[in-house]
N, C-alpha and C positions, 0 to 999 in steps of 0.2 A: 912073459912074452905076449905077445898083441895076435889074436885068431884072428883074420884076416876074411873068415866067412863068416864073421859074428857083426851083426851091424852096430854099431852104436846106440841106438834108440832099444837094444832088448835089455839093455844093463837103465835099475833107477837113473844112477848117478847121468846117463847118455839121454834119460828119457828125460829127465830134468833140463839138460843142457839143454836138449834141441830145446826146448819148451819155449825157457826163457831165453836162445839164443832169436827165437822166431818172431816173440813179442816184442825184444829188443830192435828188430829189423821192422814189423810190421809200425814200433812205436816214431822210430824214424824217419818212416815214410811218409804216413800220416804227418808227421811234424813238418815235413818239408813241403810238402802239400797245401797242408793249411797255410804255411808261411809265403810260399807264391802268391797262393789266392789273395792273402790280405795285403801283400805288400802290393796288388793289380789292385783290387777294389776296395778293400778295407770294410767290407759288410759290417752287423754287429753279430751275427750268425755266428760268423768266420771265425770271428775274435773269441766270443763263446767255445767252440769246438778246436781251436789252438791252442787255448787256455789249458782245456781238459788232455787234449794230446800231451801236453808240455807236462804234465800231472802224472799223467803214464807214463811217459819217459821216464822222469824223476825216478818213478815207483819202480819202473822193470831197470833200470839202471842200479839202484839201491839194493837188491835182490840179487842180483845179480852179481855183483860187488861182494855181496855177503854170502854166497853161496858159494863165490870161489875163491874166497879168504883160506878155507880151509887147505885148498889141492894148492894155491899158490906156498903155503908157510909148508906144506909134506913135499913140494919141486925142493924148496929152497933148504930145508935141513934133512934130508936123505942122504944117506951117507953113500 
């Protein structure tokens, strides 16, 4: 059963999540961000530091993906 005055972030497995649910959020911002900016100006800055966003995306998406391979295959064969 689920303790309901237990936060999520005091369990690994919740400190992990928030971690990488947080980078996943903060990498999509920044992505989006950068993608306004360059699609207004098109600096060569900009394109630099989207490049790099779009990097971290990649990397916190991939991790992410592979972190919860495991809880998606134990949802789906639990009896």
């Amino acid at each position: 059963m689920c303790d309901l005055g237990k936060a999520r972030w005091d369990t690994l497995e919740g400190f992990v999540f928030l971690w990488i649910s947080q980078s996943l959020c903060n990498g999509l911002f920044l992505f989006s961000v950068f993608g306004l900016i360059w699609a207004v100006v098109a600096p060569n800055w900009v394109d630099r530091l989207f490049q790099r966003a779009a990097r971290n995306l990649i990397l916190v998406l991939f991790v992410f993906c592979l972190l919860s391979l495991p809880y998606v295959l134990w949802a789906l064969f639990r009896a």
